[in-house]
MITI-36402 format. One record per atom (N, C-alpha, C): residue in three letters; y, z, x. Coordinates in steps of 0.1 Angstrom, whole numbers, plus 5000, padded with zeros to 4 digits. Each point is the difference from the previous one (the first is absolute). Example, Ala and Ser with C-alpha at 12.3 -4.5 7.8 and 13.67 -1.06 7.14 Angstrom:
BEGIN
ALA494350785132;ALA501250004991;ALA501250005009;SER501149934996;SER501150005009;SER501150084992;
***
This chain:
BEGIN
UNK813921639291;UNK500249854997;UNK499249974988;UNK501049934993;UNK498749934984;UNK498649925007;UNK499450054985;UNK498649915003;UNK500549874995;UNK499349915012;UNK500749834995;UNK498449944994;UNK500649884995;UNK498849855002;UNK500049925005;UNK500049955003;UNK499649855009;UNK499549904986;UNK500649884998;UNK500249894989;UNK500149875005;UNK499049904995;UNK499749885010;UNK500749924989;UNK500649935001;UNK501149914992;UNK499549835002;UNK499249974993;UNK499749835000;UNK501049914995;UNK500449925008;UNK501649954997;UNK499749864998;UNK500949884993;UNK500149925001;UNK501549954994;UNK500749895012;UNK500749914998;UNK500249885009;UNK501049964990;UNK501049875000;UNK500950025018;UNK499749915009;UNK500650035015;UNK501149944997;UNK500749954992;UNK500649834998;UNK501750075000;UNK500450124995;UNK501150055004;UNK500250175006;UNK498949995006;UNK500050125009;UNK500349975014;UNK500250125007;UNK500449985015;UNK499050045009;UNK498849994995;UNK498550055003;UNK499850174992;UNK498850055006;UNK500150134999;UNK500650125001;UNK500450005014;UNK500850135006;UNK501450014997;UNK500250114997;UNK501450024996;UNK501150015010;UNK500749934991;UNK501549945011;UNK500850024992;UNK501250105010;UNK501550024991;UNK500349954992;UNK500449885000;UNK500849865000;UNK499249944992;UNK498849974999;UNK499349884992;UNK499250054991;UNK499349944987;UNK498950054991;UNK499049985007;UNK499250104998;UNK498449995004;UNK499050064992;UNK498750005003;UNK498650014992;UNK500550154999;UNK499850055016;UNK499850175001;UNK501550064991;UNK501149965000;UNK501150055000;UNK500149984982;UNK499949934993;UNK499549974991;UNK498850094988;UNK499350035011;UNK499650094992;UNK500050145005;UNK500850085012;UNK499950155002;UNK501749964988;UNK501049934997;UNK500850004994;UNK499550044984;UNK499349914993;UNK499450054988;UNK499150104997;UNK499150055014;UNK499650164999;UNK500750065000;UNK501450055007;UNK500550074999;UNK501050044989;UNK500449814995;UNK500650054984;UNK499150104987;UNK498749965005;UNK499350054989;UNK499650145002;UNK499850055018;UNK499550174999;UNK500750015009;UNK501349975005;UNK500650075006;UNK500249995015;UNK501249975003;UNK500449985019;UNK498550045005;UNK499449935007;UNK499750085011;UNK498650084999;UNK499950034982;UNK498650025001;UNK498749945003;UNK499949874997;UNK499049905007;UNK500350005013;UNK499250015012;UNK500750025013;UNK498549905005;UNK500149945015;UNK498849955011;UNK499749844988;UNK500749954995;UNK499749864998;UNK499549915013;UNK498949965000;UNK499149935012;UNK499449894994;UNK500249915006;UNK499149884997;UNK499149905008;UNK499349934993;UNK498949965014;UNK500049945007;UNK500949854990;UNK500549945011;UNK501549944996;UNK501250045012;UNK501049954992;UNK500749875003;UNK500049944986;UNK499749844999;UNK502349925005;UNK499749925005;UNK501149945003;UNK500749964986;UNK501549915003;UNK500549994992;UNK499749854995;UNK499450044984;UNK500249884996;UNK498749994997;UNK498850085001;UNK498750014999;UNK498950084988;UNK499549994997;UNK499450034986;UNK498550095003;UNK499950114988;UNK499050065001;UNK499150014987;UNK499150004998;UNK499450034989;UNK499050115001;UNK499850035014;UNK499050095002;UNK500550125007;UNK501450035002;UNK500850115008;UNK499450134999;UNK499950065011;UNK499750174996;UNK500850115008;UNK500350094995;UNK501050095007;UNK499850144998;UNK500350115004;UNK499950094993;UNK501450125002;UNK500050114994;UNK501450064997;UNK499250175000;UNK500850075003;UNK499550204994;UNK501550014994;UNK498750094988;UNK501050054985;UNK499850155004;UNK500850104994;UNK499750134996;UNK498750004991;UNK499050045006;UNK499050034986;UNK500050034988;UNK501550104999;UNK500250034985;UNK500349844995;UNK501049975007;UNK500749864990;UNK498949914996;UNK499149975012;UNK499249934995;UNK499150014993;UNK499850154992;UNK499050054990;UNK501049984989;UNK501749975002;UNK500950014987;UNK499449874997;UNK500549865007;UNK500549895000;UNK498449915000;UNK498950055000;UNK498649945007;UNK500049874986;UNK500350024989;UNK499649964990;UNK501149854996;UNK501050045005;UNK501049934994;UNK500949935011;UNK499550075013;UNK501149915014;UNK499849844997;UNK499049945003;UNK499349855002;UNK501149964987;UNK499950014985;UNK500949954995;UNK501550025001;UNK500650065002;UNK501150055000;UNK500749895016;UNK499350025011;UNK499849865009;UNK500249904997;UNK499449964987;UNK499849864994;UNK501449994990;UNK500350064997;UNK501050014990;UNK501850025013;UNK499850055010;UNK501149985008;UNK500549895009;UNK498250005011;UNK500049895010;UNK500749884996;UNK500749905009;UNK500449854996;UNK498749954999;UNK500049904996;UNK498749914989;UNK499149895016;UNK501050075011;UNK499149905010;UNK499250115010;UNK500050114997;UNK499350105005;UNK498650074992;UNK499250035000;UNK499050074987;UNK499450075012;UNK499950164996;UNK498750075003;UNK499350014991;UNK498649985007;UNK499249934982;UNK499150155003;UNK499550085014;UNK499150124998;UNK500550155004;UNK500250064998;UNK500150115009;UNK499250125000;UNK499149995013;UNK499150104999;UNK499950135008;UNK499650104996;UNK500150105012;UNK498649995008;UNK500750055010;UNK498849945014;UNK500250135010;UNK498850045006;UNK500250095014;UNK501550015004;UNK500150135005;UNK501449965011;UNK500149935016;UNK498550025000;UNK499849915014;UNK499849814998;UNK500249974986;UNK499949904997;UNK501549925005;UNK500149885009;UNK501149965005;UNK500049845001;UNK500949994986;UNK499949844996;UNK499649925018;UNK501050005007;UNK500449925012;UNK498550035011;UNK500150105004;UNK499150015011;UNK498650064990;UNK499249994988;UNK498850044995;UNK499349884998;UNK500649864998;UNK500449854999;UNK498949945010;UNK498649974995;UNK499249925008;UNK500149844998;UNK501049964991;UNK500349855002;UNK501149984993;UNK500949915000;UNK500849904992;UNK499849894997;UNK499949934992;UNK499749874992;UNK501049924993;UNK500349885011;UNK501549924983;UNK499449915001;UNK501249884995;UNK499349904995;UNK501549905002;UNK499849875003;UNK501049875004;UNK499949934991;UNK500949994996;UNK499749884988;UNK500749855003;UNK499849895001;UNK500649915003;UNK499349824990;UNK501249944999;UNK500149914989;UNK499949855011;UNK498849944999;UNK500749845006;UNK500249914991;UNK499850034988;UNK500849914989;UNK501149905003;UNK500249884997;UNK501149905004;UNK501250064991;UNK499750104989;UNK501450004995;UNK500550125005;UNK498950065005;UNK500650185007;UNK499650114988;UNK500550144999;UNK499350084997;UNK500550014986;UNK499150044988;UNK500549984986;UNK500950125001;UNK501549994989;UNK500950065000;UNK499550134997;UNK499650054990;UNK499550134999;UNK499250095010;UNK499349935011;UNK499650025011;UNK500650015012;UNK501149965005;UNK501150005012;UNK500350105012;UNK499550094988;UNK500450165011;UNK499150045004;UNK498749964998;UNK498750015005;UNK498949875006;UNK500649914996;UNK499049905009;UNK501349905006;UNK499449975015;UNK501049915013;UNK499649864996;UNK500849945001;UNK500149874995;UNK499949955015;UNK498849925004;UNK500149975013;UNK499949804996;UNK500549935010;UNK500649904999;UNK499049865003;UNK498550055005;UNK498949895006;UNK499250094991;UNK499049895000;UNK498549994998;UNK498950125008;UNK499750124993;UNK499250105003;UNK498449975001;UNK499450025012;UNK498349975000;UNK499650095001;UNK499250104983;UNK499450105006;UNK499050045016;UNK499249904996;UNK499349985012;UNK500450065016;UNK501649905000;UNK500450005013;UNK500550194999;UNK500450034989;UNK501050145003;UNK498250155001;UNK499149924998;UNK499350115001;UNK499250035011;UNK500049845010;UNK499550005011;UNK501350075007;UNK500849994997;UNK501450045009;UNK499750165003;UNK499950084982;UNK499750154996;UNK499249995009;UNK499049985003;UNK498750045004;UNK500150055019;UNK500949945004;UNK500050065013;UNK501450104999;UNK500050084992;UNK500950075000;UNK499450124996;UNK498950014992;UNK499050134996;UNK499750065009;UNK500050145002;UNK499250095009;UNK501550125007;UNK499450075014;UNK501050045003;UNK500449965010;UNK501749965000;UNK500549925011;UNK501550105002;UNK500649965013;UNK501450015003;UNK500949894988;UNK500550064996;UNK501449914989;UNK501049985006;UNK500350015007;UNK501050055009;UNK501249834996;UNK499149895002;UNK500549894995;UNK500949954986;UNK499150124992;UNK500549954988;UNK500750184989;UNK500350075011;UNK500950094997;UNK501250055007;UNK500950074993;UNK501450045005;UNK499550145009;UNK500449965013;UNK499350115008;UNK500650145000;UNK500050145000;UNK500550104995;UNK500150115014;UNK500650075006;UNK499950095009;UNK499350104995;UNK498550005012;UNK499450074999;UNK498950014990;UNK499849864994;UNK499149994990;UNK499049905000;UNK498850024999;UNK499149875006;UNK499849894989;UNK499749865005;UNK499449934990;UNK499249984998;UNK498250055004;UNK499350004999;UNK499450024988;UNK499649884991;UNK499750004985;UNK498349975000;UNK499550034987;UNK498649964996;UNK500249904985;UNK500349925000;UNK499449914989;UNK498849974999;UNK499950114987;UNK498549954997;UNK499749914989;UNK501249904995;UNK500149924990;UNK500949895000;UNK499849885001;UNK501049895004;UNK499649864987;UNK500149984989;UNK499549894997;UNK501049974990;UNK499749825002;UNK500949974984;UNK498949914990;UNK500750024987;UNK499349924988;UNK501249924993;UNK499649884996;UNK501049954988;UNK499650024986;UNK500650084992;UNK500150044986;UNK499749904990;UNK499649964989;UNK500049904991;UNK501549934999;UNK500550134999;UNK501949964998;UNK500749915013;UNK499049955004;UNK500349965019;UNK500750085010;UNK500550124993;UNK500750085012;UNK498950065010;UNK500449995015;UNK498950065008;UNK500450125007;UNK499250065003;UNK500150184996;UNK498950045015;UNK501050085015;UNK499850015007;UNK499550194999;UNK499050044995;UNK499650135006;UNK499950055015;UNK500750084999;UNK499750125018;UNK500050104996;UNK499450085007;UNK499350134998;UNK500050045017;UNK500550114999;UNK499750105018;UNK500350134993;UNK500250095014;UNK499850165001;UNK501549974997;UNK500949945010;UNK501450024995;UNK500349855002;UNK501650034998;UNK500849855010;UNK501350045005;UNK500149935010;UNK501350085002;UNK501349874995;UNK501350065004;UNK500749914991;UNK500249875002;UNK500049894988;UNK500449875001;UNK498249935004;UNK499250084999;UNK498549925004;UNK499249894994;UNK500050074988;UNK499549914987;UNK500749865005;UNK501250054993;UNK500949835001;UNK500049955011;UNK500250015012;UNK499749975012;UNK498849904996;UNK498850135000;UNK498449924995;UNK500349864992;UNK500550044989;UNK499849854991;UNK501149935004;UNK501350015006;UNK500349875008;UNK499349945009;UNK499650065008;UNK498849945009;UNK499049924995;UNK499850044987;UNK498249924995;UNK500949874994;UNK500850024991;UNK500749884995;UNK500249915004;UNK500450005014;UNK500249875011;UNK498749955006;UNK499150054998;UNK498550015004;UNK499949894985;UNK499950094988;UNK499649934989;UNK500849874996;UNK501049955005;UNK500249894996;UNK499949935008;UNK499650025007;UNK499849915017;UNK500349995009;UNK501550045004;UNK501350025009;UNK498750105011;UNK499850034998;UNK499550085015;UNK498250014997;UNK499349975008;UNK498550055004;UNK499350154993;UNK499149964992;UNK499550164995;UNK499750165012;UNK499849895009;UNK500250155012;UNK500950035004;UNK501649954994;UNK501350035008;UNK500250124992;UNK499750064990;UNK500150144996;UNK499450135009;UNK499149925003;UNK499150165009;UNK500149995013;UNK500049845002;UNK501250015018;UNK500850095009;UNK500749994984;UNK501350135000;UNK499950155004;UNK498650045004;UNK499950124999;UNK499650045012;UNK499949935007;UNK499750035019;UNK501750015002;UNK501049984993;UNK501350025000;UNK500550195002;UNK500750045007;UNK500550145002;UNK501249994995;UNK500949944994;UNK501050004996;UNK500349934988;UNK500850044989;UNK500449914988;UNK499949805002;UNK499449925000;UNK500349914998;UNK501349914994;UNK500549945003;UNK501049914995;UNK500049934989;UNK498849895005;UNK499549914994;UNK499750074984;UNK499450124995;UNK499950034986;UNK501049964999;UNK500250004981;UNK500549984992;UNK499450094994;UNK500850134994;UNK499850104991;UNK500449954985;UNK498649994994;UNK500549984984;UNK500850044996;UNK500549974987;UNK501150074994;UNK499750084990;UNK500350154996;UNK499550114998;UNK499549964988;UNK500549954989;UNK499749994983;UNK498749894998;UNK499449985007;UNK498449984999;UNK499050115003;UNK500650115003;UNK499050115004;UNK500250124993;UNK498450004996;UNK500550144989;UNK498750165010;UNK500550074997;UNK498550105007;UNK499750064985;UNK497649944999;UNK499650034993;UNK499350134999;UNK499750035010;UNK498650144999;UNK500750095013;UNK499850175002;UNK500050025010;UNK498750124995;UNK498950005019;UNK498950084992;UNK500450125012;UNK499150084991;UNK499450165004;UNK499050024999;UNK499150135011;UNK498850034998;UNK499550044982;UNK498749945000;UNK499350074989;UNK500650134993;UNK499350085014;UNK500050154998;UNK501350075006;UNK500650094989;UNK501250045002;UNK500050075011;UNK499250065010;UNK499650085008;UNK500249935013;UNK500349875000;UNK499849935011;UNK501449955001;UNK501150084989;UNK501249935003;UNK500850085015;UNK499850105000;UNK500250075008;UNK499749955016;UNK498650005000;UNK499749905015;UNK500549845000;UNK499749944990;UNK500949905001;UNK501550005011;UNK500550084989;UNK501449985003;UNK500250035016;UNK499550145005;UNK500050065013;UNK499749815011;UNK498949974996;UNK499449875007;UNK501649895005;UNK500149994986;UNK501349874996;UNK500950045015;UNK500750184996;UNK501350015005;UNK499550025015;UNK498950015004;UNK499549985017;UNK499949855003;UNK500449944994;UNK499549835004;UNK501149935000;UNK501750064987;UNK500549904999;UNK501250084998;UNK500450085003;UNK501350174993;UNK501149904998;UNK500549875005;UNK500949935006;UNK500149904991;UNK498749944993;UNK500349894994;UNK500549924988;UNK500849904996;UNK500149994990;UNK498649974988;UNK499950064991;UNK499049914993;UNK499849974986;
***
């Protein structure tokens, strides 16, 4: 068998006419999108194990994506110099891999992944969201109180059952750690919801910031967000945002490359099932 590499691919795009990440016959997507322009450039089939950390819905944005792919070692001692452009010169203009690095083979974008981090962007402006902006900030229709949306966050931090504010999966638990829940309003007045956990499973985030929203503009009590979580079953009452306010900024890894390996082992004992 060839000696391979293992190649960590830092990705960023535009969610705004994709069908999320994972590739689907029928539809354009992030992943399909680009094993299609790998393979124009080296060939069917030679990039093989495209993995990603976390794969983002449709309609959703990344700036911080990470993924990884194994090359033939020879190719990638042909191509080491000149792949990243040649990418740039093919990919459509709403896709960019902006790094690509070689990393361990035990290095595994998805399960090596000690956090995810996005970011909500949302506008209470009376006129709604500036035109150049639209595909990335929600035009929400009341009066936003930081205040109230952070007391809301605040009982949502730590680790709880989500069970309320995710799509439940056979066989896959919701048991999440948010270790990061807060919002700020920008100078530009857009306010900007950070979460941060080990994972999420699908539809969470937005779930989350529907929940705070109605908190933050008054419509519901700042403890009706974390209420929700003595809940065993999806809730109703959310309101899942709508995807094009949410972009994923950061996803981490251990320090030391040595630790990707237990990492990972850890992850796939806790969650083999989950989306994240």
């Amino acid at each position: 068998m060839d000696e391979r590499t293992r190649l960590r691919l830092d990705v960023s795009y535009d969610g705004t006419d994709f069908s999320g990440w994972a590739a689907q016959p029928t539809r354009r997507t992030v992943a399909g999108v680009l094993v299609q322009t790998l393979d124009l450039v080296l060939g069917a089939g030679v990039a093989v194990g495209l993995t990603v950390a976390g794969r983002t819905d449709a309609g959703v944005h990344a700036t911080g994506q990470v993924c990884h792919l194994d090359l033939p070692a020879a190719v990638w001692r042909e191509w080491e110099g000149s792949l990243l452009r040649r990418l740039a010169r093919l990919l459509p203009t709403d896709v960019r891999v902006r790094a690509m690095t070689e990393v361990p083979v035990d290095f595994d974008a998805r399960f090596s992944a000690t956090f995810r981090r996005y970011e909500y962007r949302v506008t209470d402006a009376p006129f709604g969201a500036e035109p150049l902006r639209r595909h990335e900030v929600l035009a929400w229709p009341r009066p936003l109180d930081p205040g109230l949306l952070n007391a809301a966050a605040a009982g949502l931090v730590g680790e709880h059952d989500f069970a309320a504010y995710c799509r439940r999966k056979e066989n896959a638990t919701t048991l999440r750690e948010v270790t990061r829940l807060d919002w700020r309003r920008d100078p530009d007045g857009i306010l900007i919801a950070t979460v941060q956990a080990d994972a999420f499973c699908q539809a969470m985030v937005r779930s989350l910031v529907g929940a705070m929203l109605v908190a933050g503009d008054g419509r519901r009590p700042v403890d009706w967000p974390g209420g929700l979580l003595t809940r065993r079953e999806r809730s109703s009452e959310v309101t899942v945002a709508p995807a094009h306010g949410l972009t994923l900024v950061a996803v981490g890894y251990p320090a030391d490359p040595a630790e990707y390996a237990r990492r990972s082992d850890l992850t796939r004992q806790l969650r083999v099932s989950t989306q994240t």
